[in-house]
N, C-alpha and C positions, 0 to 999 in steps of 0.2 A: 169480433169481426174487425178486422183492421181496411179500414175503406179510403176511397179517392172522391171525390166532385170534379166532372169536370164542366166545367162552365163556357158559355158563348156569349161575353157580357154584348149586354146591347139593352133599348128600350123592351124589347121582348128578349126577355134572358135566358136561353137555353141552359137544364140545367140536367147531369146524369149524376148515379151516384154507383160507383161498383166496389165487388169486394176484391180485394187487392188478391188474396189468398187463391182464391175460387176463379177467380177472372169472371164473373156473374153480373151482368147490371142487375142490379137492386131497385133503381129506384131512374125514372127520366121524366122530362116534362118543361114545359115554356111556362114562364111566369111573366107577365105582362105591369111593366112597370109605368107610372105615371111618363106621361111625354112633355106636357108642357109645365107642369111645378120641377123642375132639376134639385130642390131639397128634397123632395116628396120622395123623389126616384132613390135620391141616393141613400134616404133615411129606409126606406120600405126595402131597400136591395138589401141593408147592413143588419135589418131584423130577419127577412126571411133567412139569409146565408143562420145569422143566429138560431134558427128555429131548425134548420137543417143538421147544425150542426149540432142542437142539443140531442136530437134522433138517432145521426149516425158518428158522432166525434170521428171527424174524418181524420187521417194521417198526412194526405198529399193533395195537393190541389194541383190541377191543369186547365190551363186559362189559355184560349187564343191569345195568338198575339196581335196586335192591333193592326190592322191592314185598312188601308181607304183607296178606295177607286180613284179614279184623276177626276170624277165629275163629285165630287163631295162636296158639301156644304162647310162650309168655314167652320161652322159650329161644331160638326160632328166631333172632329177631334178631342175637340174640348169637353164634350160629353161620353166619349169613349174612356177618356183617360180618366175621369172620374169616377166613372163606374169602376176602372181600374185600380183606381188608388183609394177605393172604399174597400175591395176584395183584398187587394196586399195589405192594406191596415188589419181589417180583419182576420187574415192566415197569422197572421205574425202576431195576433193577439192571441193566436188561439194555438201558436206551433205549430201551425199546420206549414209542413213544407212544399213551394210554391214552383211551377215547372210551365215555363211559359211554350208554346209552339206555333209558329206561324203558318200560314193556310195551305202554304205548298207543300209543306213536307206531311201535314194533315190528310190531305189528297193523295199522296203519294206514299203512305201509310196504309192508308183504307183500300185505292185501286191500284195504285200502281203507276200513277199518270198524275206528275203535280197539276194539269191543268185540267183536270175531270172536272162537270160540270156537276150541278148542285144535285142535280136527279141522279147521278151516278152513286153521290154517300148517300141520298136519302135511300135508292134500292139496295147496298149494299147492307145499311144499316137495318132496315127493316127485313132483309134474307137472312142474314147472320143471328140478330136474337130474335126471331121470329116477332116481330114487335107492329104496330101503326104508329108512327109518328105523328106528332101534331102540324109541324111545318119542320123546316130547315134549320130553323135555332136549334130544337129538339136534338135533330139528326146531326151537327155540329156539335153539342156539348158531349152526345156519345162518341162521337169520330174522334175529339181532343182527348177524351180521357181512353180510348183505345189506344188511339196513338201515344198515352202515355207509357201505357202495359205492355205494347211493344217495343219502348226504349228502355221497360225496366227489364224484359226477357233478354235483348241485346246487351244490358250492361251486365246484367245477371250471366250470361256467358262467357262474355270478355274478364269477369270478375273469378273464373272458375266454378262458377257455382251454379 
């Protein structure tokens, strides 16, 4: 089974797992990373992604891309990008090819409307694979790695294939 992860890094990590082949989600779920140790987090993020990946040896990873609201905390960033640059260290440890997408075109993937509201992917998501999500990370790391399956059917066309 040739498979993807797509991830929603963040303190609570949304995390899906589909098979590339089938277009099937296999696998979803929020995994709740330490908040205030920042080694903790990034140590626990770099074993689980490892633990996932000894399961499904993923092919392709899709990872939000980092977006901050204008009312953000100085810090966030700084903890965004490190979650980030734990996941890129680890793809590239592991081969895994890495496909980043920002939150408009994610939305605009899923309904149609880059500025759909969070309830709009989480009802989509839970119609589409018949599914209950746990919260919004959940319903994000699905939405990124869908939206990745529909950039690979679109290049897959444009490729003749």
């Amino acid at each position: 089974m040739k498979t993807l992860i797509g991830l929603d890094l963040a303190t609570k990590c949304g995390v899906s797992v589909f098979d590339i082949d089938t277009e099937k989600l296999v696998f979803s779920d929020t995994v709740k990373l330490p908040k205030s140790d920042g080694q903790l987090r990034l140590i626990q993020l770099f074993d689980y992604l490892n633990l996932l990946y000894a399961k499904y040896m993923f092919k392709e990873a899709a990872i939000e891309d980092v977006f901050l609201p204008v009312k953000t905390s100085p810090r966030t960033p700084i903890a965004l990008g490190e979650l980030r640059g734990v996941t890129r260290l680890w793809a590239a440890q592991k081969g895994i090819e890495t496909f980043f997408y920002p939150p408009r075109k994610v939305k605009m993937a899923i309904t149609g409307f880059g500025n759909a509201a969070k309830t709009d992917i989480i009802t989509w998501i839970q119609n589409e694979f018949n599914i209950k999500v746990k919260d919004d990370n959940e319903a994000d790391a699905i939405s990124i790695a869908w939206t990745h399956i529909l950039e690979r059917r679109f290049m897959s066309c444009l490729d003749g294939g």
